[in-house]
LOGU-870616 format. One line per 8 residues: for each residue x, y, z of C-alpha. Coordinates in steps of 0.001 Angstrom, whole numbers, plus 524288, in hexadecimal, padded with zeros to 5 digits. Layout:
BEGIN
X Y Z  ...
END
This chain:
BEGIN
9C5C3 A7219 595A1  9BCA7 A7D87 5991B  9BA7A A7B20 5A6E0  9ADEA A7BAA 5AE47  9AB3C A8624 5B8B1  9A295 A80AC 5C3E1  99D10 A8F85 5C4D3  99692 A8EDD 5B81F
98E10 A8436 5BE30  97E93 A881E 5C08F  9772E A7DD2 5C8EA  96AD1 A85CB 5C7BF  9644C A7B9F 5C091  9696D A6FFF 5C805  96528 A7784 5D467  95789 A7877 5CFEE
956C1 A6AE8 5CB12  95B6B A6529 5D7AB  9517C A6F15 5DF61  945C8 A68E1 5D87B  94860 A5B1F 5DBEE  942EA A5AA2 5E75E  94301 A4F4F 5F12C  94BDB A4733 5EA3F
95A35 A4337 5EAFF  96313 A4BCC 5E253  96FDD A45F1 5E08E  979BF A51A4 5D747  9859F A5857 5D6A3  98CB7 A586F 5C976  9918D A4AC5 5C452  99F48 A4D2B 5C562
9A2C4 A42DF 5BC00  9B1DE A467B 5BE12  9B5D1 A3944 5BA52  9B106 A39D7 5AD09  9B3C8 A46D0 5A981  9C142 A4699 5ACCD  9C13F A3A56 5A4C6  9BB59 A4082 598B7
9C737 A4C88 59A27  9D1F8 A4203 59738  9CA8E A3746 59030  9C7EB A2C71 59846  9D2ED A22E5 59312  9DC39 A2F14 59784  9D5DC A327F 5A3F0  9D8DB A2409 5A781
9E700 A2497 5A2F5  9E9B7 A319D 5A8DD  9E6C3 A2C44 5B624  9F2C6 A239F 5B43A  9FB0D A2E74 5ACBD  9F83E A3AE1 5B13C  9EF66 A3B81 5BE6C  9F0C9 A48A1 5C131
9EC01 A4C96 5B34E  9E083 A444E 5B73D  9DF69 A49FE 5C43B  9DFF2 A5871 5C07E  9D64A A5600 5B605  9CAD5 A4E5E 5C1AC  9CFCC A5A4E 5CBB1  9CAB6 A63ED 5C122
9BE1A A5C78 5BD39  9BA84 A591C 5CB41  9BD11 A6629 5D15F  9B3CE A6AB8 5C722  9A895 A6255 5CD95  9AC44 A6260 5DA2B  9A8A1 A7243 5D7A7  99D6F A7270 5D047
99766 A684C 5DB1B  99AB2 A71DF 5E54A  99381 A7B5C 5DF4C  988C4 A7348 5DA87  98604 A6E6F 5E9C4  988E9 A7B9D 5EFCE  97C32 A7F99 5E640  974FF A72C3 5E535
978D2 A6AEE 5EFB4  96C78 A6D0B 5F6FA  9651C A6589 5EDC0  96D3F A5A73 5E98F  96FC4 A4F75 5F365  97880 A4661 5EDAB  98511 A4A05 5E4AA  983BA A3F7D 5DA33
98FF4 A4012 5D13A  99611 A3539 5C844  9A20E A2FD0 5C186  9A1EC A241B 5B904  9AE77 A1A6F 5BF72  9AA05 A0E4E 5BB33  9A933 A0599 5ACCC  9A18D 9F959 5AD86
9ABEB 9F107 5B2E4  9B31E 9FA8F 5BD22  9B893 A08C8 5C00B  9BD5E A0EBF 5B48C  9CA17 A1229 5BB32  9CF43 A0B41 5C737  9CD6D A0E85 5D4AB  9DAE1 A1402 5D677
9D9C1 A1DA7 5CC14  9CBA6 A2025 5CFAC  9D050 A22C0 5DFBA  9DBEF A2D79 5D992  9D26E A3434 5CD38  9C4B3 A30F7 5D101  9C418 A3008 5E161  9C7E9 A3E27 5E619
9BF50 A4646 5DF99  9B3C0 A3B42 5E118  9B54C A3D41 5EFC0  9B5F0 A4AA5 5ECD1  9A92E A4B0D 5E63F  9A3AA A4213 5F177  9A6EF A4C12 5FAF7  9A211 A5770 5F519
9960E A4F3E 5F36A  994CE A4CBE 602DB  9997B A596C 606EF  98E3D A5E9B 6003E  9868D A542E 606EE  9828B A4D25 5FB4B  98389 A3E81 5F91B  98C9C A3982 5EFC2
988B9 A31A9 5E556  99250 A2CD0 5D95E  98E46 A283A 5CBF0  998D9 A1D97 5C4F1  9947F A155B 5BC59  99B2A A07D9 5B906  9A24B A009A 5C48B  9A789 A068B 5CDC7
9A895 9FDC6 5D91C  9B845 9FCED 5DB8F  9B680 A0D32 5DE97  9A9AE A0CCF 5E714  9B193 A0A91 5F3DF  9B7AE A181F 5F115  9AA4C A1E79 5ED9B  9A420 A1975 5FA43
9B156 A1E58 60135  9B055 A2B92 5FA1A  9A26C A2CCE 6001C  9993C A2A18 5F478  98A17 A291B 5FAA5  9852D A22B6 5ED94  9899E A1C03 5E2AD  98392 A1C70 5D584
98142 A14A1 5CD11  985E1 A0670 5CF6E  9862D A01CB 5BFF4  9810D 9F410 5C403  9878B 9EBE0 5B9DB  996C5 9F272 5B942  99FD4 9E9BE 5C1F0  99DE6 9E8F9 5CE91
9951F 9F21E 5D190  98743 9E78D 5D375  97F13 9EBA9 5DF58  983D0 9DF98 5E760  992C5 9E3E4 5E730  98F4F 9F1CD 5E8E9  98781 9ED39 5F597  98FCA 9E3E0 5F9ED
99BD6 9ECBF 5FBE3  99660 9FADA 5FC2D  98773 9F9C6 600F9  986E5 A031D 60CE3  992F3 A0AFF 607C8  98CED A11F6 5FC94  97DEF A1497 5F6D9  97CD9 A111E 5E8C6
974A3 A168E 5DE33  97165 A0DF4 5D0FB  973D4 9FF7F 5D103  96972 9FD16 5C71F  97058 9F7E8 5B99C  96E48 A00A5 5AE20  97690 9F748 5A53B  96C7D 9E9D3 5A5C6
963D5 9EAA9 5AFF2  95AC3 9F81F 5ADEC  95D6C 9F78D 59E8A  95AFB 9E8E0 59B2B  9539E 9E2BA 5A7AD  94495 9DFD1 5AB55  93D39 9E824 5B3E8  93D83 9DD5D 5BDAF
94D03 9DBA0 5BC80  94EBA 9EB3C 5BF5D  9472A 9E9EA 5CC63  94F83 9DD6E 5CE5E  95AD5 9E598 5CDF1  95548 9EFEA 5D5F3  951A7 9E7C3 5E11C  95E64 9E0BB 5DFA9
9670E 9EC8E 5DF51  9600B 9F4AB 5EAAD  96134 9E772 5F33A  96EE8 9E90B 5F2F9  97199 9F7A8 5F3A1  9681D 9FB81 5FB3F  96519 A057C 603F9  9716B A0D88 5FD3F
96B75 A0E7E 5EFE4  9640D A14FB 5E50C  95EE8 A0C2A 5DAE8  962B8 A1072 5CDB4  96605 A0CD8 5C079  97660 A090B 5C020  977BA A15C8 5B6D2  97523 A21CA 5B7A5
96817 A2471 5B16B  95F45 A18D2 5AC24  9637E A17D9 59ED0  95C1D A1757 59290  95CE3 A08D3 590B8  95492 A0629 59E54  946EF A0273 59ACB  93CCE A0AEB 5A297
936B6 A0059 5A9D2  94421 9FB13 5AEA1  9453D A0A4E 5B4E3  936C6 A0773 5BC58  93B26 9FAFA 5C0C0  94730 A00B6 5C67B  93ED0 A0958 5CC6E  93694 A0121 5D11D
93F92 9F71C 5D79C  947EB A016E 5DE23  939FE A084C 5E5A6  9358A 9FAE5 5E964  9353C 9F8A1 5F878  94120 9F307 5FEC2  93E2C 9E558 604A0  94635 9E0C3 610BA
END
């Protein structure tokens, strides 16, 4: 492969950009999505294999994608860092049901340059926040102990991931950012049921959270009026 030299990178535009936000929270940095691209090198059937039958194939392979990043962020906060408070990067760990690999193999592949990335973050003094997708819950013990600030962005319906569990054993240990299902609730519900779920969801979570779809964007399948009435319910007044 044709490797990528960090010096060719020109943040002139991104600088400007952030510059002409103004008063507002700007949460950057590049994705980093280290996971999937050293997935996508192998294959992902081999990437999973190779774990098992040669790690330090799969090791040298994440050293030389993550250094990459870890570089270009450097230089990217050295230049930018001014205007960016919070270093929002993401990897997808989770399907539907649970992590796509188990926690061991996640703690010897995954872990050390996460905590990695989560330093450089706070060293810069940025707050970390981490997309994943999917459920994630037997790994967010290690996120919270790796010193994530925010976590983003709770896919409601995959297993085990409902606001009540998530509050029950990790309220107070980590903010959260989402929480609002983009599968059945935003897509297919009333008006009235979105600001249900609102209400019902900030109840839980709050004060550590941002309301937010459970996805990354609103998707094209969310009827505009369910997108006001999120809106809505998450600027109402909170009631004692």
């Amino acid at each position: 492969y044709e490797w990528p030299d960090v010096n060719y990178l020109d943040f002139a535009g991104i600088k400007e950009k952030l510059q002409s936000f103004g008063e507002t929270y700007r949460a950057s940095g590049f994705w980093v999505p280290f996971y999937h691209h050293v997935m996508d090198l192998f294959g992902m059937e081999n990437y999973m294999v190779k774990m098992y039958t040669h790690p330090e194939v799969v090791q040298a392979v994440t050293d030389h994608v993550c250094q990459f990043y870890y570089d270009a962020n450097e230089l990217f906060f050295n230049e930018c860092g001014t205007w960016v408070d919070g270093f929002f990067f993401g990897n997808d760990f989770g399907t539907q049901r649970d992590t796509i690999m188990s926690p061991r193999l996640f703690d010897k592949f995954v872990m050390p340059w996460f905590k990695t990335f989560t330093e450089q973050g706070h060293r810069h003094s940025k707050q970390v926040i981490l997309h994943s997708c999917g459920s994630i819950y037997r790994v967010i013990p290690r996120l919270i102990e790796a010193g994530v600030d925010c976590l983003h962005p709770l896919q409601a319906k995959a297993a085990n991931m409902d606001a009540e569990r998530l509050a029950r054993e990790f309220g107070g240990k980590i903010s959260f950012l989402g929480g609002i299902d983009a599968q059945d609730i935003l897509p297919h519900g009333t008006p009235q049921e979105v600001k249900a779920e609102v209400r019902r969801i900030r109840k839980l979570l709050s004060p550590n959270l941002i309301i937010s779809p459970s996805h990354e964007a609103i998707l094209p399948d969310v009827p505009p009026e369910n997108v006001a009435a999120m809106v809505e319910a998450a600027l109402e007044e909170v009631k004692d």
